[in-house]
C-alpha positions in Angstrom: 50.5 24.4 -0.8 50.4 23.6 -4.7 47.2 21.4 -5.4 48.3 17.7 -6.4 47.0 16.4 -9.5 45.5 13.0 -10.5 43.9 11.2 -13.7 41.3 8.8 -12.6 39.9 6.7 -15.3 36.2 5.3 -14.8 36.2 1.4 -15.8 32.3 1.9 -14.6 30.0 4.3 -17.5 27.7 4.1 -15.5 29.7 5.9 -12.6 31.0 8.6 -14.4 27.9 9.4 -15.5 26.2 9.2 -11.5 29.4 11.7 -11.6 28.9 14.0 -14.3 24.9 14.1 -13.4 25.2 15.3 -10.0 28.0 17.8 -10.7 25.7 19.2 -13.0 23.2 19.1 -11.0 25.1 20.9 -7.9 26.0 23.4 -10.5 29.9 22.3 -9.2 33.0 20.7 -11.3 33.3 16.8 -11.2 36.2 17.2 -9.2 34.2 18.3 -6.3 32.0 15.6 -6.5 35.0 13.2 -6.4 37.0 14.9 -4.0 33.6 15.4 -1.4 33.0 11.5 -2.0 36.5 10.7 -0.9 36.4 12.5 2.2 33.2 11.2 3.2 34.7 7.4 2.8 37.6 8.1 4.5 36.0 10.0 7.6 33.4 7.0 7.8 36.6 4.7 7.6 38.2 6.9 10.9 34.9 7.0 12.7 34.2 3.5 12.2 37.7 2.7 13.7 37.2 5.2 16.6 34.0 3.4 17.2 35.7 -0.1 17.0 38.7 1.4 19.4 36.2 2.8 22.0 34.3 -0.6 22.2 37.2 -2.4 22.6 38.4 0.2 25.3 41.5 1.3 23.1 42.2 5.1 23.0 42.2 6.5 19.4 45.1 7.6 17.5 46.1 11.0 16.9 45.6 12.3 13.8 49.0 12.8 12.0 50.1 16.9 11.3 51.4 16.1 7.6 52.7 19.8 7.7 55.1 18.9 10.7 56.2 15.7 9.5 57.2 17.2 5.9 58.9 20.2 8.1 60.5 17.7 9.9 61.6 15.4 6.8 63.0 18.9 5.1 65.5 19.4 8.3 66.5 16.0 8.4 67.4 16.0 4.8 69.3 19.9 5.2 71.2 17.8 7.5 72.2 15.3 5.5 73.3 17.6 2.7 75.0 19.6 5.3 77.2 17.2 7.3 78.0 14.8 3.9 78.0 11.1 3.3 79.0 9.1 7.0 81.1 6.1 7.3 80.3 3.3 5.2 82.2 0.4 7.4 80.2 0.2 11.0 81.9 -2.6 12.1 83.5 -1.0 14.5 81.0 1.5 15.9 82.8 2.4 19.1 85.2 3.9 17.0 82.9 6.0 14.6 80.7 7.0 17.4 83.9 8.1 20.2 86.8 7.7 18.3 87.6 5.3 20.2 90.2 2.9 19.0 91.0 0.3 22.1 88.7 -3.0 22.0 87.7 -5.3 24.9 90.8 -7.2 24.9 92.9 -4.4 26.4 90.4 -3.8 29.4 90.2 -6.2 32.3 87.0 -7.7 33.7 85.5 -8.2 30.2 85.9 -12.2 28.8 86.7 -12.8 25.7 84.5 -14.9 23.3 86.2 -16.9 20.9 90.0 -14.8 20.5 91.0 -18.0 18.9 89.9 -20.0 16.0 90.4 -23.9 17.8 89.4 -27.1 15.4 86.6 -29.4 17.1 87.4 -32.8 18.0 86.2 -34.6 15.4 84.8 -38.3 16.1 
């Protein structure tokens, strides 16, 4: 997997410095320093909400596999290049879905719901 890139741009001095000073200080690039610091907020944020979850007797979520999901997003979109653009017009979607042709009106045992336009009596 290709690293993904970012420009983050301190409004804070006084930050990027607490940055720069203790990636010098661990002898590691700034980077690090961000990346470790947002790791550690977002695995206080899922603990946090495990904790919350098991108080209020709720099971946790499971995690998400981001590598399956993309797998699965790269078939689904093979697919759609494969089989081509669908219908457009699913008005009728008996027919797309069967081919099938015939509406209620021709089958017996199934009322009909306003076949015919009728004016309201006007008072």
């Amino acid at each position: 997997m290709m690293p993904s890139r970012m420009t983050v741009v301190f409004d804070d001095p006084n930050l990027y410095r607490q940055v720069k000073i203790r990636a010098a200080e661990e002898g590691i690039p700034a980077k690090a320093v961000v990346e470790h610091a947002l790791k550690e907020l977002f695995e206080r944020e899922q603990r946090l909400q495990n904790d919350i979850s098991t108080m209020l007797g709720r099971t946790t979520a499971k995690p998400v596999d981001w590598e399956a999901w993309e797998a699965w997003q790269a078939e689904v979109d093979r697919l759609d290049r494969e089989l081509g653009p669908g219908p457009t017009d699913l008005s009728n979607v008996k027919k797309h879905l069967y081919g099938e042709e015939s509406t209620y009106a021709d089958r017996p045992g199934y009322a009909q719901v306003a076949e015919e336009r009728a004016e309201f009596d006007r008072q």
